[in-house]
C-alpha positions in Angstrom: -24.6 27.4 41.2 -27.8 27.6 39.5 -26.0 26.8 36.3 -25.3 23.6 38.1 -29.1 22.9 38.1 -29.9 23.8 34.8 -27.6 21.2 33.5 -30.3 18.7 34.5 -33.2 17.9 31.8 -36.5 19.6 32.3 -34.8 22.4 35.2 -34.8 25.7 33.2 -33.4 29.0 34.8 -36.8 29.7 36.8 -37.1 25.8 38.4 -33.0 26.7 39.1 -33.8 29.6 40.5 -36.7 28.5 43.1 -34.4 25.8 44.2 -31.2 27.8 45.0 -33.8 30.7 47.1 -35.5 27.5 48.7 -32.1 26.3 50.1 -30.8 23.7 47.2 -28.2 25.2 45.3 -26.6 22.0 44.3 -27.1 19.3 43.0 -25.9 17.3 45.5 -28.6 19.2 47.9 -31.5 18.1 45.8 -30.3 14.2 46.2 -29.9 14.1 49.8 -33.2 15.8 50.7 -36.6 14.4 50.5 -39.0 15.4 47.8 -41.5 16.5 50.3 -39.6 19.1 51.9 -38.1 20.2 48.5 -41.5 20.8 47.4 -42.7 22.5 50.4 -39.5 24.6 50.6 -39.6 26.1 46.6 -43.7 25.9 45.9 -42.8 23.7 43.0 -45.0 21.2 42.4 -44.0 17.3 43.9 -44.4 15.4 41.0 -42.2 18.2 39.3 -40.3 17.6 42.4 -39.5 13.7 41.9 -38.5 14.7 38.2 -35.7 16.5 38.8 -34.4 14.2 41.8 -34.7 11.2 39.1 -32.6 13.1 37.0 -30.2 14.1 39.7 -30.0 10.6 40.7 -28.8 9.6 37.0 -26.2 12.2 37.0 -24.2 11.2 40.2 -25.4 7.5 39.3 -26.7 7.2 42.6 -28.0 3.9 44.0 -26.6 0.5 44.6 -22.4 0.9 45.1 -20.1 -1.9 45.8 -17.7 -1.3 49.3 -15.2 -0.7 47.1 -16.4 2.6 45.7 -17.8 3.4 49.5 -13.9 2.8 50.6 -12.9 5.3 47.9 -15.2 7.5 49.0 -14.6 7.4 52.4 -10.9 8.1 51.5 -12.0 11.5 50.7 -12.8 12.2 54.6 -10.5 14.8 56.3 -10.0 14.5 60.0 -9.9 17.7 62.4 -7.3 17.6 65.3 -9.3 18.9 68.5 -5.5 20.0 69.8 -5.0 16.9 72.2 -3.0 14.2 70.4 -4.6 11.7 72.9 -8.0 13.0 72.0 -7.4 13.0 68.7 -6.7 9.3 69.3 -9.7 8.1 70.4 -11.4 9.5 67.7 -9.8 7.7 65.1 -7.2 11.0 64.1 -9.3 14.0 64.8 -13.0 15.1 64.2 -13.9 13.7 60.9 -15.8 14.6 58.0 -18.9 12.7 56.3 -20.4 12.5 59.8 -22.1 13.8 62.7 -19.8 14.3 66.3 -22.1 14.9 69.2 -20.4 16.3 72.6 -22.2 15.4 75.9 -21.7 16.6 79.2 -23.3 19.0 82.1 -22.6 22.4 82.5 -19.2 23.4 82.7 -16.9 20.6 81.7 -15.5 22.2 78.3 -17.7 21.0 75.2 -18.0 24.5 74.3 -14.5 25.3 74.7 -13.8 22.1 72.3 -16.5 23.7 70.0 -14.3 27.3 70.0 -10.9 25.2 69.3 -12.4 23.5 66.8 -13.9 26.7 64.9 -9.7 27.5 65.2 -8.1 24.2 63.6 -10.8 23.6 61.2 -8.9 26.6 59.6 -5.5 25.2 59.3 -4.3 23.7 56.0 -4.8 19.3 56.0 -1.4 18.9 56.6 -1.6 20.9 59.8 -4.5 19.1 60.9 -7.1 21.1 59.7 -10.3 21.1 57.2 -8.2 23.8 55.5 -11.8 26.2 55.4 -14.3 28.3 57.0 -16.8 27.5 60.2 -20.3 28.2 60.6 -21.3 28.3 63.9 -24.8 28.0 65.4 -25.0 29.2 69.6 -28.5 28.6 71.1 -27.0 29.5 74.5 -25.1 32.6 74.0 -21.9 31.0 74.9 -20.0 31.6 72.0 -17.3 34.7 73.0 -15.2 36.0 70.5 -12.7 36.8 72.4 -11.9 33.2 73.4 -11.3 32.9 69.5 -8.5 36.0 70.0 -7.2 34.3 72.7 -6.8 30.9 71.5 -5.2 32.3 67.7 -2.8 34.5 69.5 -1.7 31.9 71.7 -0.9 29.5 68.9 0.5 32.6 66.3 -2.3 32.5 64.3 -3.4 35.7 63.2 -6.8 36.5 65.1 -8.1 38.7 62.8 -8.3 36.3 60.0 -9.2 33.4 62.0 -12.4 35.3 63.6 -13.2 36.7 59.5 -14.0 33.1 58.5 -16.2 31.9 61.1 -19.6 33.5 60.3 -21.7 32.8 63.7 -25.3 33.3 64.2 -27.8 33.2 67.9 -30.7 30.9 67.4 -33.0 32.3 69.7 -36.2 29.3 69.5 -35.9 25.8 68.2 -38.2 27.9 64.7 -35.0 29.9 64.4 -32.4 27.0 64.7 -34.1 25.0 62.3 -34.6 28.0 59.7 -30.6 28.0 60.3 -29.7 24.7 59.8 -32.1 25.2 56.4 -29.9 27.9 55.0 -26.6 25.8 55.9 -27.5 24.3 52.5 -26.8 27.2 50.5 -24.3 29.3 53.4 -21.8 25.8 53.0 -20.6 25.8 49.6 -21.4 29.1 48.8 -18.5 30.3 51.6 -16.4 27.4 51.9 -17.4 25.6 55.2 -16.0 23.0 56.3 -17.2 22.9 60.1 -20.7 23.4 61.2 -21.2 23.6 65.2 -24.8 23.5 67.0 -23.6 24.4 70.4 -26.0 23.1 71.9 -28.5 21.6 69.4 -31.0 20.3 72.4 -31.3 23.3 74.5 -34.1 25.3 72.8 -36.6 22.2 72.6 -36.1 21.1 75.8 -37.2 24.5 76.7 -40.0 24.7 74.7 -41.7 21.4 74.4 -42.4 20.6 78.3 -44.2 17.6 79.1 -44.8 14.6 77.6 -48.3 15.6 75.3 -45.1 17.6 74.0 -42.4 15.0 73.5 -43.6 13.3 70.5 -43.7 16.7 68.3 -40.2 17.6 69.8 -38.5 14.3 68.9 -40.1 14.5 65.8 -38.6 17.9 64.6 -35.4 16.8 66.5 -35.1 14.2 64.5 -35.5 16.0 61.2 -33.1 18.4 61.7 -30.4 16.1 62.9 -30.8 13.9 59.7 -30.5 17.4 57.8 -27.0 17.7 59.2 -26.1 14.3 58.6 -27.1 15.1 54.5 -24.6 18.4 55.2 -22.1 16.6 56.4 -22.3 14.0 53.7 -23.3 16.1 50.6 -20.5 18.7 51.7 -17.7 16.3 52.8 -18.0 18.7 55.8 -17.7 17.9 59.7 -20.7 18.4 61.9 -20.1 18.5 65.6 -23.6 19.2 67.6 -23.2 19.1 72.0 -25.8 17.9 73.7 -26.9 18.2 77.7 -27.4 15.7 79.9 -30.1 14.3 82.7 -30.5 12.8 85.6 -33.1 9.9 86.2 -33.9 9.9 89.7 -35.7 6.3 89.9 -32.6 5.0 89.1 -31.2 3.4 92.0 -28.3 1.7 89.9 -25.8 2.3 87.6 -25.1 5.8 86.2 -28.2 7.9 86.4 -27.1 10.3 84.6 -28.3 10.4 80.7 -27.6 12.4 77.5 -30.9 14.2 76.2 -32.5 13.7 73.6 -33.5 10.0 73.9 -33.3 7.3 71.1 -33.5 9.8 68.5 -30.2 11.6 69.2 -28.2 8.0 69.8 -29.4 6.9 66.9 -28.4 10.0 64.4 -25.4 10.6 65.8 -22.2 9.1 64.4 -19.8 9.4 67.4 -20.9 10.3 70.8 -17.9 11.0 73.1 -19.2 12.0 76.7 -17.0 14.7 78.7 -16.8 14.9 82.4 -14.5 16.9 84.5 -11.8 14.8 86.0 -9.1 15.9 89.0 -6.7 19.0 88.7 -8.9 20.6 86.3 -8.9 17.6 83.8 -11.6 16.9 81.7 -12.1 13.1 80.5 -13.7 12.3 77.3 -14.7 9.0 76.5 -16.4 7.6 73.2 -19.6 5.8 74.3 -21.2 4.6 70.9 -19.6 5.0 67.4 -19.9 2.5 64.2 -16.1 1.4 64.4 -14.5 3.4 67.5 -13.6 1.4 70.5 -14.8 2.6 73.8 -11.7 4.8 74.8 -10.9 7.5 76.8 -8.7 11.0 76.9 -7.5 13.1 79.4 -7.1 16.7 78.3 -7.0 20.2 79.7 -8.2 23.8 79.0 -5.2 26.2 78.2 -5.4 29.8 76.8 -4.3 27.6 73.8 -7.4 25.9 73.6 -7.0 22.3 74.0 -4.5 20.6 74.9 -2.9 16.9 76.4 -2.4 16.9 80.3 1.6 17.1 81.2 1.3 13.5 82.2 -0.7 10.2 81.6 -3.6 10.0 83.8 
């Protein structure tokens, strides 16, 4: 991939190689990211820095584009079918690619379970409904469990082996880890073939760790940056991004739903699609799209099988 970068003017093998070992292997990498944080990533210099983004620039003619070559673009997206058609529905054809899908909902009512399915069909070919690659999955909470991934292949004659060799996990234990994480995504993605990333869940360490509010600032700050670095993955990549995020309760609310996702303004406004989960009767679960660009505000009812995912025997 460093070849890749030397093809620009003025990045020689050494620039090429302090770029790939800071986390931009690509070219596409150096475009989406900002100059700051590529100097302060590689030690090169930022006026060296802005050089090579210029130059980057020129060579994917980045800048004004009419909707025309936006709609092209966008025809590249691949959606991801979560295993419920009516699901899949609401979301426009499955989980898609080019943007960032954030799962709220308390404890319990399946967004990890969607998370695991996902990390299964993301595998399958296009024509299957799949991604037709490899998943990297980031678990803050240790609730990813292999053996839900056995379970869920087997059950849908997959071969389990094979589906658990190509999704490369790793346990962020502090928000420092999750971010140095999300950091090497940029050179783990298309150096393995990933075409799913999942933060399961991508609030839970700095809600822990920034208490109070002389600490909410700094946390919606670094929030903030490392949701917009998954948006660049998911856009530089062509990948999909699916982060879950917890909820809260505000108890001075006397009216309406107290209950809140986390996270505040800064995870509405970076997230693509937000879909909300709650469990519904009979062991339903309901999920119901609450902000996205184009998506009208529907819901799905769905259920947790040792398939996975799948539709409830009869419209709710």
């Amino acid at each position: 991939m460093s070849s890749d970068l030397e093809s620009l003017p003025g990045v020689g093998k050494e620039l090429a190689k302090k770029l790939v070992n800071g986390g931009y292997p690509t070219i596409e990498s150096i475009i989406v990211s900002p100059p700051k944080e590529i100097s302060e990533n590689t030690g090169i210099g930022f006026d060296t820095v802005l050089k090579i983004q210029n130059a980057a620039h020129e060579a994917f003619n980045v800048g004004f584009k009419t909707a025309l070559e936006f709609y092209e673009r966008r025809r590249q997206m691949l959606r991801c079918t979560t295993g419920s058609k009516r699901l899949d529905e609401i979301l426009g054809g499955g989980v898609e690619t080019q943007a960032l899908t954030e799962l709220i909902g308390e404890y319990g009512t399946g967004k990890t379970q969607l998370c695991m399915m996902l990390a299964v069909t993301a595998q399958l070919p296009p024509e299957e409904g799949g991604l037709g690659g490899n998943v990297a999955f980031i678990d803050t909470e240790g609730t990813f469990m292999p053996e839900r991934i056995y379970q869920i292949a087997e059950a849908r004659s997959l071969d389990p082996n094979k589906i658990a060799n190509n999704i490369l996990v790793a346990r962020a234990y502090n928000s420092n880890h999750q971010g140095l994480l999300i950091n090497h995504l940029f050179t783990m993605v298309p150096e393995n073939n990933v075409k799913l990333v999942v933060v399961d869940s991508m609030i839970s360490h700095f809600r822990g760790e920034y208490i109070g509010r002389d600490n909410l600032a700094e946390r919606q700050q670094k929030l903030n940056m490392y949701l917009h670095k998954l948006i660049r993955l998911a856009e530089a990549y062509n990948i999909a991004v699916v982060i879950t995020n917890q909820v809260q309760t505000n108890p001075a609310q006397y009216f309406g739903n107290p209950i809140h996702p986390a996270g505040g303004n800064v995870m509405a406004h970076a997230c693509t699609h937000r879909v909300m989960i709650k469990k519904g009767s009979q062991g339903t679960r309901v999920a119901r799209v609450i902000d996205s660009p184009y998506l009208p505000d529907k819901q799905a009812y769905f259920i947790i099988t040792e398939k996975g995912i799948e539709d409830t025997p009869e419209k709710k």
